[in-house]
N, C-alpha and C positions, 0 to 999 in steps of 0.2 A: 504493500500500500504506500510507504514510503518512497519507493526509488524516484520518482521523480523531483521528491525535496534532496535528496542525499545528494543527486544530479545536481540541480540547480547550487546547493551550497558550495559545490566544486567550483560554480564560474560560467556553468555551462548553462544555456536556456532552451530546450527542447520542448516543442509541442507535445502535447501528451501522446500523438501518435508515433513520436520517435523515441520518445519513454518507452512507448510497447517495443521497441525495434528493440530498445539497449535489452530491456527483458527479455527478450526471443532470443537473446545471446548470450545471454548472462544460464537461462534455464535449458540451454537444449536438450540435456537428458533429460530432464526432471521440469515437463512444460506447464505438469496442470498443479505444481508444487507454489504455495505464497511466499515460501522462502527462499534464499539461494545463497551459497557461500561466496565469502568474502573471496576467497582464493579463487573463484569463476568471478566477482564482479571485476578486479583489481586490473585484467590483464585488459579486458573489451573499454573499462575504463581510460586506462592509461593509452590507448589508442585513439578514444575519444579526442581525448583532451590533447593527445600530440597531435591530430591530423587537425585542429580545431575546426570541427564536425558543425558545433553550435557555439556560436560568437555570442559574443552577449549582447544584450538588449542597447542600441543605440542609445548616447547620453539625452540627446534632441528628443524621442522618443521617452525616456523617463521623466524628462522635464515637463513636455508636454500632459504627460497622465497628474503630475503633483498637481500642476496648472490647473487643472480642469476640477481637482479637488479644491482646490483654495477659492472656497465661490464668495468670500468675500477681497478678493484680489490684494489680499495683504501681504502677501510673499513667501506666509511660510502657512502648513497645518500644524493646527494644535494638536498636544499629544490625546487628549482626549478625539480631537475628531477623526486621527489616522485610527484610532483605538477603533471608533467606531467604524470605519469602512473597512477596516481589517477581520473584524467580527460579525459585522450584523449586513454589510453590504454586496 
């Protein structure tokens, strides 16, 4: 249920359908298994992250999403309001 946070904490930002792909590589003996060892993700991992596969999310692109949060064009979100789009939005 995890791998696509454990992914993205790397650096890495993959659509959920290429979350399935790392999984389909991570699990190929063991496909209908929720778990998978570290020692199968590390190596499909480390390939990932050398070929860089999934670049991260354009800076312009981040700034624009904070932007569109900040509906009172102050410049920054409160921590209460990032709280609340992070939880309830």
């Amino acid at each position: 249920r995890e791998i696509g946070s454990i992914i993205r904490s790397l650096g890495c930002f993959p659509t959920e359908a290429e979350v399935q792909e790392v999984l389909a590589q991570v699990n190929v003996e063991e496909p209908r298994t929720v778990y998978f060892h570290l020692e199968k993700f590390l190596p499909v991992m480390m390939k990932v992250i050398l070929d860089r596969r999934y670049p991260p999310i354009p800076e312009d692109v981040l700034l624009h999403a904070f932007e569109a949060l900040d509906q009172n064009k102050c410049g920054y979100i409160t921590k209460e309001d990032l709280k609340k789009y992070l939880t309830e939005e």
